[in-house]
N, C-alpha and C positions, 0 to 999 in steps of 0.2 A: 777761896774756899767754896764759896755757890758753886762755880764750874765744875770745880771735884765732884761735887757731890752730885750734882746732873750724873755725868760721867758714869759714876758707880752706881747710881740708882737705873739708865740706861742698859747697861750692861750685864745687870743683875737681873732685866725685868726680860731682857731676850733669853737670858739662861730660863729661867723658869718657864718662859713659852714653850720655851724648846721642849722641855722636860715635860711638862704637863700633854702637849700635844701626843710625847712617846705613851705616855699612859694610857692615853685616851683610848688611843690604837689598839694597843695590849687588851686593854679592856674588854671593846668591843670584839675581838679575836674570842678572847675567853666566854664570851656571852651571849653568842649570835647562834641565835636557837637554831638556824637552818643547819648549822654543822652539828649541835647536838641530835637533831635527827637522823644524821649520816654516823649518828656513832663516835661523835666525838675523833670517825677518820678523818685526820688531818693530810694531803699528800705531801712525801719529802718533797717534791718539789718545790710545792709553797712555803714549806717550813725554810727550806734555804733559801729561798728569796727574803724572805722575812729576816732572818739573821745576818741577812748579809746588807739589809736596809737599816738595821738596827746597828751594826757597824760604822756604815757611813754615817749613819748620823750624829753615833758618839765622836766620829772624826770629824765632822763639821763642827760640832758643840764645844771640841779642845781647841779650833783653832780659831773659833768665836771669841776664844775666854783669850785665847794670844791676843788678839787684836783688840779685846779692850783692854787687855791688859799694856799693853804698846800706846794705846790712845792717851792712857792716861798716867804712864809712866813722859810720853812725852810732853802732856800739856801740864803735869809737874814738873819738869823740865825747866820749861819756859817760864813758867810763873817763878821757881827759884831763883834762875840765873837773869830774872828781870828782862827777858826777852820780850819787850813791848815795841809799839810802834814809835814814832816818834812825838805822836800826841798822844803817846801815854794809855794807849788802847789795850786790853788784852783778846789774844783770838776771842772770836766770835762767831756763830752758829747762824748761816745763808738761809734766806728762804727754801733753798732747797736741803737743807738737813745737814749740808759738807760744812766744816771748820776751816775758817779764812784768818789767817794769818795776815795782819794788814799793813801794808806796803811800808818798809822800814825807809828808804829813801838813799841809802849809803850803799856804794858799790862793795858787789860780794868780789871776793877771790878766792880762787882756787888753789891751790897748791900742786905743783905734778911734779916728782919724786921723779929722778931718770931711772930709780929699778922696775918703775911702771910701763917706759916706755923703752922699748929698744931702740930703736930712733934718735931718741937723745942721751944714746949714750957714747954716741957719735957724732965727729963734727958735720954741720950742715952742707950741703949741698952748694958751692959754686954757680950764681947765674948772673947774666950782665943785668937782668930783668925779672926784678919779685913785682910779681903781678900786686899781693899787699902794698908795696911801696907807688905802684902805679896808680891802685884805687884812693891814695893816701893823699896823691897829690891833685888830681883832676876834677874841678870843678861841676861837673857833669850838668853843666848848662849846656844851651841848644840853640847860637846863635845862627841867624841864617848866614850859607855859604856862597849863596849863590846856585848858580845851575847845579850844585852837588848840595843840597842844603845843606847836608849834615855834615859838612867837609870843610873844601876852602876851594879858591881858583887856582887851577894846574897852568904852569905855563913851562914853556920847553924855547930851544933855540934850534931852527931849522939844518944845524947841520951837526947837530948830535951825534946821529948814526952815519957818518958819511963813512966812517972807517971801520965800525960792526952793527951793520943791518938789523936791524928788529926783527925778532924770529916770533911771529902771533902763532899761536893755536887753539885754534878753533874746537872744541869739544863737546858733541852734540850729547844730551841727556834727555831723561825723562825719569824726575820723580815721581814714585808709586809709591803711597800711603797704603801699607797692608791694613783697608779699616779708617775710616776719617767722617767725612759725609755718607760714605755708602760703605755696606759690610766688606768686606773682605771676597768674597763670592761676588758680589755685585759689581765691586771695581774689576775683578778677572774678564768677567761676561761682557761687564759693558767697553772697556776700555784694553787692559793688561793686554789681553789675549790678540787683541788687534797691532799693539803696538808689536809685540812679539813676533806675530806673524809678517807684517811690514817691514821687518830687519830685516827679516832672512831674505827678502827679494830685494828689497831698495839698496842695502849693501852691496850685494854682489853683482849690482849695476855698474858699479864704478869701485875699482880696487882703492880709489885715493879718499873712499868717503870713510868716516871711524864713527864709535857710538859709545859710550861708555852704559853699564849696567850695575845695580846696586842690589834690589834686594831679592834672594834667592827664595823667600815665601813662594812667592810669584812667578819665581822663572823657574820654582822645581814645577811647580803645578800645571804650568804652562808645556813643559818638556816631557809631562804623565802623557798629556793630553794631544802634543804631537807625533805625525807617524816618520816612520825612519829616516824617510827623506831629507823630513823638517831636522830633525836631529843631527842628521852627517851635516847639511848645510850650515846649521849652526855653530857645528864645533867644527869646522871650517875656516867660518869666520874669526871665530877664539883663536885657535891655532895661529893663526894666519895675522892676527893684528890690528883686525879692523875692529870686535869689538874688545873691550874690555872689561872683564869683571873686576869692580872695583870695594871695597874693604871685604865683600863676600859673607856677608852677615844675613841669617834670617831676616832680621828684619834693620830697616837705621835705628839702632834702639837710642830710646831717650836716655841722658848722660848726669840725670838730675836725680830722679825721686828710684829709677833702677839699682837695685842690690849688685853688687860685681860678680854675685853669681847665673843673676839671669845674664848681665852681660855678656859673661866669658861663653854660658848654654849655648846663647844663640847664636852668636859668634863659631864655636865648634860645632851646633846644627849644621849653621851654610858651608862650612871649610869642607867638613866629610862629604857631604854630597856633592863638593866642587871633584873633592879627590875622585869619589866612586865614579859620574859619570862625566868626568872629563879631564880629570886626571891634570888638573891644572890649581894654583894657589895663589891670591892674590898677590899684589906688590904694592897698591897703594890705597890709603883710604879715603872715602869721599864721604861727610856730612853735613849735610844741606839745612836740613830741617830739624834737628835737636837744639832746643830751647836752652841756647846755653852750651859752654862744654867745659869737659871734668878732664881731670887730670887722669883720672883712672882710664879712661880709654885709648889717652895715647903709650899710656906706661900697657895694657891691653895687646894693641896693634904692636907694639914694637914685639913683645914678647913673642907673638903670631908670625913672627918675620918678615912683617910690610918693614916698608924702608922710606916711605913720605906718606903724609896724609892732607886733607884739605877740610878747612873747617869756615863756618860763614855766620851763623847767628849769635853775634858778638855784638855786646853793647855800644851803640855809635858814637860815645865818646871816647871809648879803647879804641876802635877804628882809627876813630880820624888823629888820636894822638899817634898808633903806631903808623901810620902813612906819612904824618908830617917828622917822622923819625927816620923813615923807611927801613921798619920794623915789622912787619907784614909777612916776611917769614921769616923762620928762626927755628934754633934747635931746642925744642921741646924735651924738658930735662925733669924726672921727679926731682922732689924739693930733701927727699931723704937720701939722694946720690951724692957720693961725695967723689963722685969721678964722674963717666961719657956713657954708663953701659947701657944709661936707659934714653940717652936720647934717640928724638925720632924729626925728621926735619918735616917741619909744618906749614903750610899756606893759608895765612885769613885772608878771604874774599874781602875787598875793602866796603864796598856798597850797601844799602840797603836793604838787598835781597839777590836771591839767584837766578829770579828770570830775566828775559832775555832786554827790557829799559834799564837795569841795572848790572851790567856786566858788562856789555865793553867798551864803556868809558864813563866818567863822571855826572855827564849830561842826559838825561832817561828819557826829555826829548827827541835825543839825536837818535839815542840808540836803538828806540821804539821803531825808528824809521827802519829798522834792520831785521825787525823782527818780520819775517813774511807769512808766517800761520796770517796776521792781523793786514794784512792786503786789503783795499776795500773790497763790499761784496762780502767779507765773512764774518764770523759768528760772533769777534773780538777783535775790537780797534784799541787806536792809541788816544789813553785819555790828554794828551797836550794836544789833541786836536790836528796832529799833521800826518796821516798814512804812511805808509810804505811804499815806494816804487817799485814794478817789476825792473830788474837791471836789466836794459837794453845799451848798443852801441852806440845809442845817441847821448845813453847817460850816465856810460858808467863810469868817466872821467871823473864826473862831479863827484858821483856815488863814491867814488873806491877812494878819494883825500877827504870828504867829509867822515868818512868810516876811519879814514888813517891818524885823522886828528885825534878822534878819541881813544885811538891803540898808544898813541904817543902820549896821549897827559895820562892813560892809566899805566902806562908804562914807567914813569914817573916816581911812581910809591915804591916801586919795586928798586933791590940792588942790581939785578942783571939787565940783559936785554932782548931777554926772553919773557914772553906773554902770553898767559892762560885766560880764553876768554871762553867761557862755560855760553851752552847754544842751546837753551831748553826752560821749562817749567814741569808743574803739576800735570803729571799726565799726558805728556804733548807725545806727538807723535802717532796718535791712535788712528788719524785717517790719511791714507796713499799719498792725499795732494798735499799735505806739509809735507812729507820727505819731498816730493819734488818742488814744490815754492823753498823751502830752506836746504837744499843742497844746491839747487840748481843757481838759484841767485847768488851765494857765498861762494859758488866755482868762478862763475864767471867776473867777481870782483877779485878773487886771488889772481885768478890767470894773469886780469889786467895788473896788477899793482908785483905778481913775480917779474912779470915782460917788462915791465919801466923801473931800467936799475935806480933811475933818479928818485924814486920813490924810498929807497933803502928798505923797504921789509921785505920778506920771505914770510908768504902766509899760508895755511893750509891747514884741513882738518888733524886732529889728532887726539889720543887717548890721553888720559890723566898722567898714566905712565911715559907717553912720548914726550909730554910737558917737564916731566921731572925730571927724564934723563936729560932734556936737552940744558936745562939748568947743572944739574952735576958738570955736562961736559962744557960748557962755556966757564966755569970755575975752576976746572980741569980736577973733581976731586970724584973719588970712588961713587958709584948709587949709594945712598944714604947718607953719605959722611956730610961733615961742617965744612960748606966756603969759609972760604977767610974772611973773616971781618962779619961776619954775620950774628945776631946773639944766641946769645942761649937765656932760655926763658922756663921759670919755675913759678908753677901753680895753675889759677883754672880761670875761667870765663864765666861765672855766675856775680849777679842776677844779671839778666838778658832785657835789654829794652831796645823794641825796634824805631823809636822814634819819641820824640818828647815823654812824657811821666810813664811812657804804656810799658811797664815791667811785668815781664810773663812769669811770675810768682804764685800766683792763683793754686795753679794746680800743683803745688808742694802740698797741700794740705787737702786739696778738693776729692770728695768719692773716700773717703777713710776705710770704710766699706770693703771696697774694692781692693783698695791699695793691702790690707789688712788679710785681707781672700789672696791675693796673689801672694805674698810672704809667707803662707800657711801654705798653699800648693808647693812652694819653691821648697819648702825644708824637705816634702816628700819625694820630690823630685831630687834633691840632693843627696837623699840617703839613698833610693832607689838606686840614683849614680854610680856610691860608694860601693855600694854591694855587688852592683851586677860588675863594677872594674875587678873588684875583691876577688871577685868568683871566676874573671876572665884571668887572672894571676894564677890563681887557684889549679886551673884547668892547665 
């Protein structure tokens, strides 16, 4: 009964503020001697300002009396139907003014009706692999693996491939964060704009070298600011195979806290301007650096008419479950398909990360050793403390079965015997003498290890897309379609931890601000969409 009456005494004392306050105003309107000297001329202008203040304000005043009146039709509510805590509390009034309801302690439910959802009102989706059942069962402890910590020890028998060869590909990159440590401008000037300029020569050095490319922010900007030369040479290169544009998005967008309409924008930003100045469309997608990944992007890309995609920042105890399954790709199905039309065939990176101590093979000591930007002499070593060798004649024997060990135990996770081994980090590529320490050295260990059939692999650079057909054709099935025996997998990849407790969650809720500013841009941007398509129908 005290509560009530707070309640109504409250709500009563704002009403009369309000109302007294309208008076005051009125009043002084009516009594302010400056305007009696002007003749009691009042301008329409102000007079309609005024009445149209005095409106709002009755319409804030009605929907004051709703909400107390709501306040405390609800906190009668509860007090009738005895909606207390469990120690018998009733709500209660915060240091800060809000009514706290205090924690009942019994699980709610919900109810969902199938004429709420269309979805269920159909049978579910077929998959060998509910990601739910996966997070269901695995302990997400983080024992050590050994040289792979967060895995296990790979081991293989030397005459595996003696009857089909290990086909590696080598596929050089360069992630560019439109925007991270430095502006967006700043990374062009300092970095972008170099690494772009160094394709177009370093490529057409050697027809057997390839590059893959990702986000078109950068490379329209880059394409403003080149002259015609740079241009024909580049779309040369496209044409022709060596590079590859890969998902073709404005930017790698994030797969988490993004509405699926910035997605799909920026997605149809980089696709038009693929079409307008080079008349080309991607085929497969690559995402290195999204914290996480959604379901919504590959149901996205498929829609877009890619036909594989490749994803990496996956929690490392999904990882090393799907490798000791050799589960690592699979046909990526929504969870509301109850047939094939949305699947899209997908590649998780098994490791750690995407640079180059984590990529081709288990052991990030061995592999560092591979990495040649980090040569002694420059700017970035290998922190296990063991360099990089220039390959020479004298070493490349060593070099090219130390390098084949780890082709073969990460060949291992996989069903085929064929191998993607991604050749890059953050930004690489930005000065002349890495394309020639990482081309030059990676040639000359192919040569060696194609020349020695005893070795069994076939190595050599190649695009994301070269990887993925070479997979189709060793399965013998269509680009895109399901090998045999391979799964099909429904649902997403959240929350993302790249190593013991470290879950990249933070920023689900961090910048509100922010996040809140871009969702209010995005709806005008979406009606602007509608309209200006409207108009283009219209027309």
């Amino acid at each position: 009964m005290k509560l009530r009456k707070q309640v109504t005494v409250c709500g009563g004392a704002i009403f009369c503020v309000a109302v007294f306050s309208l008076y005051l105003m009125l009043d002084r309107v009516q009594h302010d001697p400056a305007r009696r000297q002007n003749g009691g001329n009042f301008p329409r202008s102000q007079i309609s300002v005024l009445q149209n203040r005095i409106e709002q304000l009755e319409q804030l005043l009605e929907e004051n009396h709703q909400i107390i009146s709501h306040i405390k039709d609800s906190v009668m509510e509860l007090t009738d139907t005895g909606a207390v805590s469990p120690s018998g509390h009733l709500p209660f009034r915060s240091a800060n003014g809000s009514w706290v309801l205090p924690f009942d302690g019994r699980p709610t439910f919900l109810a969902v009706k199938p004429q709420d959802c269309q979805a269920a009102l159909g049978s579910h989706g077929q998959a060998d692999v509910q990601m739910l059942d996966v997070y269901s069962i695995l302990k997400f402890d983080n024992p050590d693996g050994g040289v792979w910590k967060q895995g296990f020890d790979i081991t293989y028998e030397p005459d595996e491939w003696d009857y089909e060869p290990l086909q590696v590909f080598v596929v050089p990159h360069s992630h560019n964060d439109p925007g991270w440590i430095k502006t967006f401008d700043k990374y062009f000037t300092d970095q972008t704009q170099h690494i772009l300029n160094n394709m177009v020569v370093k490529l057409a050095e050697d027809p057997r070298r390839k590059f893959i490319w990702s986000e078109i922010s950068f490379f329209s900007k880059w394409w403003e600011t080149a002259d015609i030369h740079k241009q024909e040479a580049m779309r040369k290169l496209i044409l022709g195979g060596q590079l590859e544009i890969v998902t073709g998005g404005w930017v790698m967008t994030d797969e988490a806290n993004a509405h699926y309409f910035a997605m799909i924008d920026q997605l149809i930003e980089g696709h038009q301007w693929l079409e307008r100045n080079l008349g080309i469309t991607p085929r497969s997608g690559w995402a290195v650096d999204p914290f996480g990944h959604s379901a919504t992007m590959s149901y996205l890309l498929k829609r877009a008419n890619l036909t594989s995609m490749l994803i990496q920042r996956v929690h490392y105890s999904i990882k090393k479950h799907f490798a000791s399954t050799r589960s690592l790709e699979f046909m990526w199905r929504q969870a509301w398909d109850t047939g094939s039309n949305t699947d899209i065939f997908c590649h998780m990176m098994p490791f750690y990360s995407y640079d180059v101590p984590h990529t081709c093979g288990p052991d990030p000591k061995i592999c560092c050793q591979f990495d040649f930007k980090r040569l002694p002499g420059g700017r970035i070593n290998c922190p296990w403390k063991v360099p990089p060798k220039v390959v020479v004649e004298a070493n490349v024997a060593e070099r090219a079965h130390l390098l084949l060990d780890q082709y073969r135990k990460k060949s291992k996770l996989y069903r085929s015997k064929v191998l993607l081994v991604p050749l890059g980090d953050d930004f690489r590529y930005d000065k002349a003498l890495e394309w020639d320490q990482q081309y030059t050295n990676y040639q000359k260990l192919f040569d060696y290890m194609n020349s020695h059939p005893e070795m069994h692999v076939q190595a050599q650079f190649g695009t994301l897309t070269d990887y993925f057909n070479a997979v189709y054709k060793a399965h013998g099935v269509a680009q895109g379609s399901r090998p045999a025996d391979y799964p099909v997998l429904s649902g997403d990849f959240f929350a993302y931890a790249d190593r013991e407790d470290h879950y990249w969650t933070g920023y689900y809720t961090s910048r509100p601000f922010y996040k809140s500013l871009d969702r209010v841009i995005e709806s005008h941007l979406s009606m602007f969409t509608r309209v200006h398509h409207h108009n283009k129908k219209a027309v």
